[in-house]
C-alpha positions, 0 to 999 in steps of 0.5 A: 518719074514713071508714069501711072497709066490713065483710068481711060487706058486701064478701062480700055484695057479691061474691056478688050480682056472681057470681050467675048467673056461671059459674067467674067467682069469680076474676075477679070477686074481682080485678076488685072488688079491683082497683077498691078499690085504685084499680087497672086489668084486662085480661080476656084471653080470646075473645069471649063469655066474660062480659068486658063482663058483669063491667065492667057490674057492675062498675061497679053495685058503686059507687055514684055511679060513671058507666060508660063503654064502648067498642069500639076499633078501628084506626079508633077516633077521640078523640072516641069515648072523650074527647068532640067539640070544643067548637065554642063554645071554637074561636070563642075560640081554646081547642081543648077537649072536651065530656067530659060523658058520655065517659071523662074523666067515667066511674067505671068504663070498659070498654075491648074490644078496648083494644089495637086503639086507636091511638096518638093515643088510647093516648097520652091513656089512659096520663096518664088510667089512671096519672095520673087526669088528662086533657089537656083544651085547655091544662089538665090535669083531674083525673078520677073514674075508679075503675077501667078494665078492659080486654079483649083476646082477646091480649097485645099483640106490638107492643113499642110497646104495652108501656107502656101493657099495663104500665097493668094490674096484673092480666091476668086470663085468662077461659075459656070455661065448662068441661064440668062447667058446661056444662049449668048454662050452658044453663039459666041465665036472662037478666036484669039482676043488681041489686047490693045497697046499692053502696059509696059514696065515703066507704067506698072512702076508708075502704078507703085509710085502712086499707090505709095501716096494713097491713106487709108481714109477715116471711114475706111478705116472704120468700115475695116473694124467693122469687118474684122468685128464681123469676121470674128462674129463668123469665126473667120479669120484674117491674118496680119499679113492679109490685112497689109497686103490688102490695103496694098492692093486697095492703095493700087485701086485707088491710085489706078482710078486718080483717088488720093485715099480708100473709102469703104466703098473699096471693101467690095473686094472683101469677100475675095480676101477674107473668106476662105470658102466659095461658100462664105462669098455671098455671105461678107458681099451681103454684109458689105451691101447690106451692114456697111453700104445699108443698100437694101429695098425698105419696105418702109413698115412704118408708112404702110401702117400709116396708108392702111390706118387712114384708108380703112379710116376713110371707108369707115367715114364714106360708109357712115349713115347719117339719118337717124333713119338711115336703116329705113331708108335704106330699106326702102331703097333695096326693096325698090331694087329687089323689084326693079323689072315690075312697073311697081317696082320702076315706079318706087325705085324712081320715087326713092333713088334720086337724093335718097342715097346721097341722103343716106351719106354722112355729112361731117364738120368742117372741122372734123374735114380739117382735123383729118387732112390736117393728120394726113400731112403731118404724115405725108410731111414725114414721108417725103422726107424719107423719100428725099432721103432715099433720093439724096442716098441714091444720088451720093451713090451713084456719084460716087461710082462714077469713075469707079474702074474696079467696082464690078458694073453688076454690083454697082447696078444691084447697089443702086437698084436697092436704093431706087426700090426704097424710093420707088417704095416711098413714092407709091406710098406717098401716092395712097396717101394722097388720094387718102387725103382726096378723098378726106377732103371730099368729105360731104360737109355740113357747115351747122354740125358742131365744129368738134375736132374728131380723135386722131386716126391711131396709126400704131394700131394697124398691123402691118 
């Protein structure tokens, strides 16, 4: 029985792919799984963005694995991709190839510019990417072919190239490096990247022997109609065939990564089957992040109404007089001030200042101190529940991409940091409302005043 290679070898592998590959991990995680599963991609962006680069290493991933390129234009011929007539078989009467050499014997090809072909050779593509067989004369070979990926700076308009667009499970868009990765851009040094102890057929056979032991798991399978549901609701479609081909390919994911089922958290590869445009990708990743993995910052609304209805409650109470008199003295206090400088003024302002403005303060029921801390907690009990929650999701999460091999690290990163702003959210608030609770605490207080429990801070009625 063939063996499957580990994840430690498959990660080992894909760090030498990506060595000097800026903001490629995506694609290169796609371009390798695909492979393993037997599967097509189409690189979908301008020239120049490392396309050609990832097939070329690509194709030094396998070993034994022959590699085939081409440039196809609307001139492009089949005896560019599938080898000159054998002029030794005419003279029998037999119209045959030469394929040594061209794409019939490849293990990895790469096709740029893959739609500009025309349709004598898209027709010999189709049989060759689905079938892995090639019409060779009156026969039918079967071929080595491992993986084709394609390259295009666009999806193709023309309805005629549909069919063979379809060919590719995953239509990966690459973009030029951002400005964070300029400068890196800049210094990197060229050279030939060498990939360390390819795979060899017997594990890629390994790989489909564990993939075949892989379900589909409950919550999968939910979060699969929750995206069809979705896709519906966008007017995307997605074939049968897409559908089964995919949840191959998630089989190999989970195989690779020692998993016996896939789980929603493998659904990350959606945006990269089910949409048809670069522009529909950012959309189905922010269902998958958002709708599916609720992995979005809160901004807890509801607490942030509850801080401000107790702080705004609080400074009404500090600023509360408490003598009748209190608007008297009061006067008296800001007339000494106005003549502070003058030794009448010094004079008043020494006379008046000492216990006049704590007397100016209002002095509440023990009560009325209990009543208001008591309504702080209550809150504060609710609030640190929500924060344990957002601690406790946060942790599952990142639990579980441990030993995620495919899962991009910059998404794992983004979906863990949206975790970590809620909590972080929660705990600043939690913070308010503890030094809220302080200072209803501090209150000054009055054991003689009538021990009357005072209304309840309306929390509803605070605008956000």
């Amino acid at each position: 029985m063939s063996r499957s290679p580990s994840p430690a070898r498959l990660c080992a592998l894909l760090e030498s792919l990506e060595t000097g590959l800026l903001e490629r991990q995506t694609a290169v995680r796609l371009c390798l799984l695909a492979a393993l599963a037997g599967e097509h991609v189409l690189l979908i962006g301008p020239p120049g963005t490392a396309k050609s680069e990832l097939a070329r290493r690509l194709h030094r991933a396998f070993a034994g694995a022959r590699y085939f390129e081409r440039l196809l234009t609307r001139f492009s011929t089949p005896e560019e991709l599938f080898g000159p007539l054998s002029l030794k078989a005419l003279e029998d009467d037999r119209y045959e190839r030469l394929t040594d050499g061209f794409l019939p014997t490849a293990g990895i090809a790469f096709l740029d510019e893959v739609f500009k072909a025309n349709s004598a050779i898209l027709n010999a593509l189709l049989t060759l990417l689905n079938e892995r067989e090639f019409d060779n004369g009156c026969g039918r070979v079967r071929t080595p072919l491992v993986s084709v990926v394609g390259a295009s700076n666009e999806i193709p308009g023309d309805e005629a190239l549909q069919a063979f667009f379809d060919r590719f499970i995953l239509r990966v868009p690459v973009h030029p490096v951002s400005d964070d990765a300029f400068s890196a851009l800049l210094n990197l040094q060229s050279g030939t990247v060498d990939v360390e102890a390819p795979m060899s057929a017997a594990e890629r056979a390994g790989v489909a022997q564990a993939a075949a032991q892989v379900r589909l798991s409950a919550q999968a399978q939910a979060a699969c109609h929750a995206l069809r549901a979705w896709l519906q609701a966008q007017e995307l479609t997605l074939s049968d065939r897409r559908w089964r081909q995919w949840m191959q390919l998630l089989r190999v994911a989970a195989a690779t990564e020692g998993r016996d089922e896939i789980d929603e958290l493998d659904l990350w590869t959606a945006p990269y089957v089910a949409c048809a445009t670069p522009q529909d990708v950012p959309k189905l990743a922010a269902w998958f992040e958002h709708d599916l993995l609720d992995a979005r910052p809160q901004d807890a609304p509801w607490l942030t109404r509850a801080v401000e209805a107790f702080e705004k409650q609080l400074e009404i109470e500090l600023s509360a007089p408490d003598d009748p008199d209190a608007a008297n003295a009061a006067g008296k206090l800001a007339l000494a001030r106005s003549m502070a400088g003058s030794e009448q003024g010094e004079q008043l302002l020494r006379m008046v200042s000492g216990t006049l403005e704590e007397k100016l303060r209002r002095r509440y029921s023990p009560v009325h101190v209990a009543a208001r801390v008591a309504q702080v907690d209550e809150v504060l009990a609710q609030a640190r529940e929500q924060h344990e929650a957002a601690t406790a999701r946060e942790q599952a999460l990142a639990q579980r991409l441990q030993g995620r091999l495919w899962l991009p690290p910059e998404l794992a990163e983004r979906l863990l940091l949206a975790h970590a702003r809620t909590r972080g959210v929660m705990a600043a608030l939690i913070g308010r409302l503890l030094a809220t609770r302080e200072g209803f605490a501090a209150l000054p207080v009055n054991e003689q005043l009538e021990t009357v429990a005072p209304a309840p801070v309306l929390l509803h009625a605070v605008n956000a």
